[in-house]
C-alpha positions as CSV (number, residue, x, y, z in Angstrom):
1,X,23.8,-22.5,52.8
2,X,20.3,-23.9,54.0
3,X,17.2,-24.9,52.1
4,X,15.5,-22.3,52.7
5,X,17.6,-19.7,51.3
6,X,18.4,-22.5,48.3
7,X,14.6,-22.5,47.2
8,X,14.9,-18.6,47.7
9,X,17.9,-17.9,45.6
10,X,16.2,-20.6,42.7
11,X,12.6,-18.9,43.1
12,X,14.7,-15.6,42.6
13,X,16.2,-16.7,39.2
14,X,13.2,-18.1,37.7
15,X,11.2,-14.9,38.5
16,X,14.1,-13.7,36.9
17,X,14.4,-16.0,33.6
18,X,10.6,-15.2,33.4
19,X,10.4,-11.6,33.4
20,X,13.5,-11.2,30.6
21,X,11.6,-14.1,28.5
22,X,8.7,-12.0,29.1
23,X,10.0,-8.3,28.2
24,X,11.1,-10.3,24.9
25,X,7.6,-11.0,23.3
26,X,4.4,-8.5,22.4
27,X,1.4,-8.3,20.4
28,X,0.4,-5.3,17.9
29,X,-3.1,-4.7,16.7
30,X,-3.6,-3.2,14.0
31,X,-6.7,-1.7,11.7
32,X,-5.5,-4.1,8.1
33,X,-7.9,-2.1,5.3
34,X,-7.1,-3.0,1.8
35,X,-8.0,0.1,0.0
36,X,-9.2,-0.3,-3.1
37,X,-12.2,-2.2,-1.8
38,X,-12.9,-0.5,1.6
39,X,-12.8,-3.3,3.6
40,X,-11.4,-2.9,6.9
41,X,-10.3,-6.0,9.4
42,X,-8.7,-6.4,12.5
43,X,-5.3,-8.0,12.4
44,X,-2.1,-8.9,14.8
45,X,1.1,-8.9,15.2
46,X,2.7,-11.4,17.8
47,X,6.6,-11.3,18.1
48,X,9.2,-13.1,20.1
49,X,13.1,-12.8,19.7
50,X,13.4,-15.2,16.7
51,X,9.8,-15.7,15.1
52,X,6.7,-13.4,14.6
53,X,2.9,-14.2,13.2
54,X,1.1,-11.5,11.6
55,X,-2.6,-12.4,11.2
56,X,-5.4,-11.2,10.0
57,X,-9.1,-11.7,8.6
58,X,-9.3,-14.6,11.5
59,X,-12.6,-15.5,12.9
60,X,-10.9,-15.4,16.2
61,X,-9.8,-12.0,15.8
62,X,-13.6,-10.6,14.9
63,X,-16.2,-13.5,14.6
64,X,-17.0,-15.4,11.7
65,X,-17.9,-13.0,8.5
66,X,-19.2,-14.0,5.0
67,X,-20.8,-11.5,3.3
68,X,-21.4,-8.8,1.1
69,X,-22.1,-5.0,1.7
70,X,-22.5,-1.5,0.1
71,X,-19.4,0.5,1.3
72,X,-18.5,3.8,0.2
73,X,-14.5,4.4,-0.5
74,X,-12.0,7.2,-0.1
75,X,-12.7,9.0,-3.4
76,X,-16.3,8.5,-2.7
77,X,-17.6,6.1,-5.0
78,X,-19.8,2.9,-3.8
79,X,-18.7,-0.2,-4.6
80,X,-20.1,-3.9,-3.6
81,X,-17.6,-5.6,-1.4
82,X,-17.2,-9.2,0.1
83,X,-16.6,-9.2,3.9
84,X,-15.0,-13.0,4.5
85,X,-12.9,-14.4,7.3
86,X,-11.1,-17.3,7.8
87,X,-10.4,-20.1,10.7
88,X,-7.2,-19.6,10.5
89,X,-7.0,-16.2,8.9
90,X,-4.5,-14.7,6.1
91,X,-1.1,-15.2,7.8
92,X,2.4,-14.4,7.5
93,X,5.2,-16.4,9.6
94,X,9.0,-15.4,9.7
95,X,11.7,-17.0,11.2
96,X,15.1,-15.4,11.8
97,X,16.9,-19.0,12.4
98,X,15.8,-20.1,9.3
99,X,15.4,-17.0,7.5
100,X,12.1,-18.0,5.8
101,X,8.8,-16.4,5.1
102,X,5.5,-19.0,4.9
103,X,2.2,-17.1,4.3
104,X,-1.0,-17.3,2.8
105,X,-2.3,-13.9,2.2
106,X,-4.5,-15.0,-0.8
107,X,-5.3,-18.6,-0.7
108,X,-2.0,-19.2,-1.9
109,X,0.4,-21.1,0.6
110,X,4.0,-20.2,-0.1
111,X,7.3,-20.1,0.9
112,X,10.4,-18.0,0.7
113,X,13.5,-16.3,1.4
114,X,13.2,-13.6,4.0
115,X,12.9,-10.6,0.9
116,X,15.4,-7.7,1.6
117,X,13.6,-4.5,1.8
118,X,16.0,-1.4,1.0
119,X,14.8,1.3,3.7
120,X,15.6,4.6,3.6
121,X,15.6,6.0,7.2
122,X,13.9,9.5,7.8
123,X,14.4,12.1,10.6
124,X,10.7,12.1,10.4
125,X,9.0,11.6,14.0
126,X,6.2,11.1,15.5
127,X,4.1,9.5,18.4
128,X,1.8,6.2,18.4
129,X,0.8,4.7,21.8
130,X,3.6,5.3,24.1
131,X,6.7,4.9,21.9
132,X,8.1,7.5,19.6
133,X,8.4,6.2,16.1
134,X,10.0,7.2,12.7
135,X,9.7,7.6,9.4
136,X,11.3,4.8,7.0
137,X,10.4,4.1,2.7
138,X,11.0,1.8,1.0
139,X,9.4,0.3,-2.5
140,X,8.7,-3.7,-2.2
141,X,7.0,-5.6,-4.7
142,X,5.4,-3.1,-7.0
143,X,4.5,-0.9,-3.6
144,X,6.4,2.1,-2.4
145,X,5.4,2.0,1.9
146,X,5.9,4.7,4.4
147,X,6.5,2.6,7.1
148,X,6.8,3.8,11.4
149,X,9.2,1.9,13.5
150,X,9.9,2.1,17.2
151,X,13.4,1.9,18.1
152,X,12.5,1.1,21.7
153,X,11.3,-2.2,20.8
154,X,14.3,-3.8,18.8
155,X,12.8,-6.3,17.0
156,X,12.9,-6.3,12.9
157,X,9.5,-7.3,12.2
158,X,6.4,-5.6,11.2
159,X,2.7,-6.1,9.4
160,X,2.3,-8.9,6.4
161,X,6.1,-9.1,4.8
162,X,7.9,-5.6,5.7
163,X,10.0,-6.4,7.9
164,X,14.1,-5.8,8.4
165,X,14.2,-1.9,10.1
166,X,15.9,-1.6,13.4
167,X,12.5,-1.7,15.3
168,X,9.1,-2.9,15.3
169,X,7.1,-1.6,12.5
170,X,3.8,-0.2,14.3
171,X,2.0,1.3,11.3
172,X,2.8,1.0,7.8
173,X,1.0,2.0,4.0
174,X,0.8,1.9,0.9
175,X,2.1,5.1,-0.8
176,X,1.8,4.7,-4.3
177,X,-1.1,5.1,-7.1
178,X,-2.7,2.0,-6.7
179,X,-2.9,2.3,-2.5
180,X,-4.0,-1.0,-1.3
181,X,-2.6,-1.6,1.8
182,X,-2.2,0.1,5.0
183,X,-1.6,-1.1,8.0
184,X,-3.5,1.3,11.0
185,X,-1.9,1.1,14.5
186,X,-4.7,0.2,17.0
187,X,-2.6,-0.8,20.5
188,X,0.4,-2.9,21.3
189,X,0.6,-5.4,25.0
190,X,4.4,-5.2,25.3
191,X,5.8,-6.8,27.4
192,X,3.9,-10.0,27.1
193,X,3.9,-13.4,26.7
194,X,3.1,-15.0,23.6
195,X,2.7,-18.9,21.7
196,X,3.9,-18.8,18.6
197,X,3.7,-21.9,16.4
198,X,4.8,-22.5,12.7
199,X,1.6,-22.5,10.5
200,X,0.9,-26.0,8.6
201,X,-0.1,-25.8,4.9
202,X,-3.5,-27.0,4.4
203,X,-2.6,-28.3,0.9
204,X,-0.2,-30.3,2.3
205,X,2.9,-28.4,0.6
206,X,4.4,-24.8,0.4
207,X,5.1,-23.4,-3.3
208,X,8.3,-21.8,-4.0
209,X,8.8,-18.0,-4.8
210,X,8.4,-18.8,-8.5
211,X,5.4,-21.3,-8.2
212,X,3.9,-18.5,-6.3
213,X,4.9,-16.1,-9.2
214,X,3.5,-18.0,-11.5
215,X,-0.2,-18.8,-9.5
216,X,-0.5,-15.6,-9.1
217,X,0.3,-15.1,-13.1
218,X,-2.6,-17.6,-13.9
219,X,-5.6,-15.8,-11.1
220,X,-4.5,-12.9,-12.6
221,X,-4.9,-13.5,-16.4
222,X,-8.6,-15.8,-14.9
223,X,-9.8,-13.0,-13.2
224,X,-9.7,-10.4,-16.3
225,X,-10.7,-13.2,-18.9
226,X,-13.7,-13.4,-16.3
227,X,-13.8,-9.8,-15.9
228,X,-14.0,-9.3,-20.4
229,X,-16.5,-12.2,-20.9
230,X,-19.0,-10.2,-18.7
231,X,-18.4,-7.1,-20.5
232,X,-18.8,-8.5,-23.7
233,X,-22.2,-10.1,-22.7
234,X,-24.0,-7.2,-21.7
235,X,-22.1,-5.0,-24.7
236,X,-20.0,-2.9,-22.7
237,X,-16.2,-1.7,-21.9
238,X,-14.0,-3.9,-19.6
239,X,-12.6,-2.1,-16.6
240,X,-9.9,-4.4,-16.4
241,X,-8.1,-3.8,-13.3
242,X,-4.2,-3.4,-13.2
243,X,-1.7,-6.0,-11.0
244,X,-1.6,-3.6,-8.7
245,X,-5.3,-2.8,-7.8
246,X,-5.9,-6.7,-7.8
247,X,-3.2,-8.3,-6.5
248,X,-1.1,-7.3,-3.2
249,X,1.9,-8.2,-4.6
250,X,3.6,-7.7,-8.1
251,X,7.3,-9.1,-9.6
252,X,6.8,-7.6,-13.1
């Protein structure tokens, strides 16, 4: 065999290698609004075969914000909202080697056990982008979702921590009373190639499930303290709000 058809044959199988590396990886955008306050940011999902990154209120993702507007919501009150990203944005990492979860969708760095989410499968269907998509629900920490997954794209992973249908999760929301989260398909760049690297803990640590439990037990029980001190200053009624309107996610 010459060297020439040598350098051929190994050109061939890296072009090869690449392309199959490549058709393995992707990026989702998504509209992330949390409901109950109005606010609406731009988020992402980047996915490989064994790890994906969902981020969101990142600077890099729509320029630095820190402020506070008038927005009017769904049921058409007004209500006074805080727009704020963040340099590195509110993430969530999985990992299928390890089977772990680390986020920090509140401030809060923790870590977990990939959470089993029971879906029930639909024959719902529908179109978003260029992939047909159905219909799965599930309820997940206090939330019941409606979640749209692409069978095409057979990856398990999807927006903040739903995650574990037999597809990509390209839109997802919040169902129930209390909606808070949805998750608004905006485009997806698949195939493509994508860097994915674990998230570092500013704080130097990760809490556990039931440290994470428990900080969110103590903001909680601060923030309405806060919330009856100002009431009872001005000689008025509390509008304490429930877990589920403040929090994103609730164990009770």
């Amino acid at each position: 065999m010459s060297l020439k058809l040598k350098t051929g044959i190994i050109a061939f199988a890296l072009c090869c290698a690449n392309n199959v590396l490549l058709s393995q990886s992707g990026v989702v955008k998504y509209d992330f609004f949390d409901m109950q306050s109005g606010v609406a940011y731009r988020a992402e999902l980047l996915f490989q075969v064994d790890k994906a990154l969902f981020v969101t209120m990142s600077d890099s993702l729509q320029g630095h914000l820190d402020e506070r507007k008038t927005v009017q919501k769904e049921d058409g009150s007004m209500a006074v909202v805080s727009l704020k990203t963040y340099p590195e944005g509110r993430f969530v990492f999985e990992s299928l080697q390890s089977e772990r979860i680390k986020s920090n969708f509140g401030g809060i760095y923790m870590s977990e056990k990939t959470p089993r989410i029971d879906w029930r499968i639909t024959d719902r269907k529908k179109t978003l982008g260029p992939y047909d998509v159905i219909k799965a629900v599930a309820k997940f920490r206090g939330r019941a979702f409606e979640a749209w997954f692409a069978p095409e794209i057979p990856f398990p992973y999807g927006p903040w921590k739903l995650q574990g249908l037999p597809g990509l999760i390209l839109e997802a929301y919040d169902t129930g009373k209390y909606e808070k989260l949805r998750f608004r398909f905006s485009g997806i760049e698949y195939p493509k190639a994508v860097k994915i690297a674990p998230p570092k803990s500013k704080t130097g640590r990760w809490l556990s499930l039931s440290a994470y439990q428990k900080a969110l037990e103590n903001l909680y029980r601060k923030n309405t303290a806060y919330t009856r001190s100002i009431a009872e200053r001005f000689g008025g009624e509390a509008d304490v709000p429930t877990k589920l309107e403040y929090q994103y996610e609730v164990f009770d």
